[in-house]
C-alpha positions as CSV (number, residue, x, y, z in Angstrom):
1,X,-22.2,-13.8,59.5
2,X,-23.0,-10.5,61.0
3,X,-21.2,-8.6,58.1
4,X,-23.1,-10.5,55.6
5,X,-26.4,-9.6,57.0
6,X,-25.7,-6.4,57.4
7,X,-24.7,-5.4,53.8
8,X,-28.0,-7.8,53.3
9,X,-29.8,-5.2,55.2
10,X,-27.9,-2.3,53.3
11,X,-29.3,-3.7,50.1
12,X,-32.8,-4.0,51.0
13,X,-33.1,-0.5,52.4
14,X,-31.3,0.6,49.2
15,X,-33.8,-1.2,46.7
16,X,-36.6,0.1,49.0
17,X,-35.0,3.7,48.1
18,X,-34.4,2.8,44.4
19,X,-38.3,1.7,44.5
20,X,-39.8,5.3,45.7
21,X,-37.7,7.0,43.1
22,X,-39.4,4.6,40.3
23,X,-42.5,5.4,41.4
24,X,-41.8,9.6,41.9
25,X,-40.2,9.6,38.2
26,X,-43.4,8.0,36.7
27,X,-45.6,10.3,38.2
28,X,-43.4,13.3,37.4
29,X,-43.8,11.7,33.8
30,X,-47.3,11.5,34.0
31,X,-47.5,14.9,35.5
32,X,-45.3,16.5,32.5
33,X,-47.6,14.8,30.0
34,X,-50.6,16.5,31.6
35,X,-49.0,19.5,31.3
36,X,-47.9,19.7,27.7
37,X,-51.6,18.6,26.8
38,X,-53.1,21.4,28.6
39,X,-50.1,23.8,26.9
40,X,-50.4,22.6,23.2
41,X,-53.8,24.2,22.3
42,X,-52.4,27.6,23.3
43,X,-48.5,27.1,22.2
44,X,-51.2,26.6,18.6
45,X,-52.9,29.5,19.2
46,X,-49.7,31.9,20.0
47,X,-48.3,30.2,16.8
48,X,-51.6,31.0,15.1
49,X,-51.2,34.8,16.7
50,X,-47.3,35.0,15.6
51,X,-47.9,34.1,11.9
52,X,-50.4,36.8,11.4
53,X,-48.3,39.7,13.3
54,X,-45.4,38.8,10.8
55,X,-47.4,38.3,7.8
56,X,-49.0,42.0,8.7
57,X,-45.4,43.2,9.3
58,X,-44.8,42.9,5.6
């Protein structure tokens, strides 16, 4: 009986673990969306900046 509440214990601090981990990817997700928001108007504008040093390259 002890054994079984042990591993019963085991699980619950691993679930508890696997829990935090959900929580910190989702927020990392979040956090990488913000991020590539903020980034796309001037990945647009190097693009933008590119174009017209190879077109004047010609």
């Amino acid at each position: 009986m002890l054994f079984l509440g042990l591993a019963f214990a085991g699980l619950v601090v691993i679930a508890a673990c696997a829990v935090k981990v959900f929580v910190a990817v989702r927020g990392l997700g979040r956090e990488l969306q913000q991020a590539k928001a903020g980034l796309e108007p001037k990945r647009s504008a190097l693009r933008t900046a590119a174009r017209r040093l190879e077109r004047a390259r010609e």
